[in-house]
ZAMARGU-4260 file (C-alpha; in steps of 0.2 Angstrom, whole numbers, plus 5000, padded with zeros to 4 digits):
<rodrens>
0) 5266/4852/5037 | 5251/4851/5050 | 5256/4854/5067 | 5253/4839/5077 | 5244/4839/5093
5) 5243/4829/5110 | 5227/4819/5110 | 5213/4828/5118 | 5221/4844/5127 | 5225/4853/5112
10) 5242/4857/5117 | 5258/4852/5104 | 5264/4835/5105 | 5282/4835/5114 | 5295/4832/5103
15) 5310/4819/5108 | 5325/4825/5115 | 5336/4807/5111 | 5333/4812/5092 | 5339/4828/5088
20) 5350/4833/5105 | 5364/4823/5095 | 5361/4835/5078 | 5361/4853/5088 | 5374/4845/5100
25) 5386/4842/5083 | 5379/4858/5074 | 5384/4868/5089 | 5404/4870/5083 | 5410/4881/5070
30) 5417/4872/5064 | 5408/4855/5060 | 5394/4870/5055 | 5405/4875/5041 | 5406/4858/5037
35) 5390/4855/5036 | 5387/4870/5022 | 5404/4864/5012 | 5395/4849/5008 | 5378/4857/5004
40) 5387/4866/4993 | 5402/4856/4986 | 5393/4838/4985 | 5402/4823/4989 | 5418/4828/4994
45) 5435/4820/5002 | 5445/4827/5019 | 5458/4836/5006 | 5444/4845/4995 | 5436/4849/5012
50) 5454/4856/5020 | 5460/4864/5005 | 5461/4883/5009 | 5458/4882/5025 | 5468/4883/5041
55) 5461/4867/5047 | 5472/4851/5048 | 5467/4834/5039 | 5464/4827/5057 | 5453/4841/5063
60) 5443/4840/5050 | 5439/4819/5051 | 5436/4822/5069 | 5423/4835/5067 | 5420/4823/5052
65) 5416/4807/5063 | 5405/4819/5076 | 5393/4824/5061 | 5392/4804/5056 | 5390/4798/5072
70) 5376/4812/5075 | 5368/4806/5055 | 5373/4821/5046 | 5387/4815/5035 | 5390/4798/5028
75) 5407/4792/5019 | 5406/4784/5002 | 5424/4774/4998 | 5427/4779/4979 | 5439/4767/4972
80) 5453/4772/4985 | 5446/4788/4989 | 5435/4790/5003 | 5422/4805/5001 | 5409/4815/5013
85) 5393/4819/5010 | 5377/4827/5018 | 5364/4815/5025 | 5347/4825/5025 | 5338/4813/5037
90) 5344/4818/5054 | 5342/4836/5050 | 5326/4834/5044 | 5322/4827/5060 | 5330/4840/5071
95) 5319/4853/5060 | 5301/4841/5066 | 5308/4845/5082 | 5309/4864/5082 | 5290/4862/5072
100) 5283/4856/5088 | 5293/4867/5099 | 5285/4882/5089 | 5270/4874/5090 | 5272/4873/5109
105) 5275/4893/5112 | 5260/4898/5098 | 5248/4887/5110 | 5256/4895/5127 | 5256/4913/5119
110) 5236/4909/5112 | 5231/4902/5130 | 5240/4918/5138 | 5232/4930/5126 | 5214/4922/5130
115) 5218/4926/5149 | 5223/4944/5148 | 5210/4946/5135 | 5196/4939/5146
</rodrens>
């Protein structure tokens, strides 16, 4: 993907905080992280799929769960009675634009300090 630049100074666009602060901000727990690859993993899967083995109570887990939905990571699907989790991709993919430009923004620092010492 073509790095994308601010118009005319050649430096990388900045990327915007209000998008992907609440991704890293729910990504930041060890929890909801773990429940982040569970699902990447596992598919679609309900609060007792998601607790068994674990030592992590039902209601732990929905509140981490409700974090990661209100942050678009997760989205619950009602199955007949049974509610299920799943990974939403959007938001992540987002938060990942974000670190792009970010990288962008120290390649273009580190060339225009290069160029100086360089002379």
């Amino acid at each position: 993907m073509p790095r994308r630049r601010a118009r005319g100074t050649g430096a990388p666009q900045r990327p915007a905080p209000e998008v992907s602060a609440p991704v890293f901000a729910a990504l930041g727990d060890e929890t909801r992280l773990w429940l982040i690859t569970a699902l990447c993993a596992g598919g679609s899967q309900s609060i007792a799929q998601l607790t068994a083995g674990t030592q992590i109570s039902r209601q732990a887990v929905t509140k981490h769960l409700r974090v990661l939905a209100e942050a678009g990571l997760v989205r619950d699907v009602k199955v007949g009675r049974e509610r299920l989790w799943e990974f939403a991709p959007g938001q992540l993919e987002e938060a990942r634009r974000s670190l792009d430009v970010i990288a962008a923004q120290w390649d273009y620092a580190l060339t225009r300090l290069k160029r100086a010492v360089e002379g």
